[in-house]
C-alpha positions, 0 to 999 in steps of 0.5 A: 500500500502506497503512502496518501496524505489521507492515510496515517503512518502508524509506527511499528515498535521498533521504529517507535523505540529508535525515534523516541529513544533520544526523546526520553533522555531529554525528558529526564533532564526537564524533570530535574529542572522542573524540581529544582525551579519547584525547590528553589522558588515555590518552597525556597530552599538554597540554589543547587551548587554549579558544577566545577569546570 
């Protein structure tokens, strides 16, 4: 079956897994950023310390 605009592509796992594999790690990162906003501004407590380069 040929590709139309008026059909939909549905993924098949393993396709799904490569193309949102990138998007979980990206996720993750915004979880921790969205606890550390939560932690310094809503319940105040100290900034995290930066890393040391």
């Amino acid at each position: 079956m040929d590709w139309t605009p008026s059909l939909t592509y549905e993924l098949d796992l393993i396709q799904h897994l490569f193309l949102f594999s990138r998007a979980d790690t990206i996720y993750g990162g915004s979880d921790q950023v969205q606890r550390t906003i939560i932690a310094e501004r809503v319940l105040g407590l100290p900034r995290e310390p930066k890393g040391v380069v």
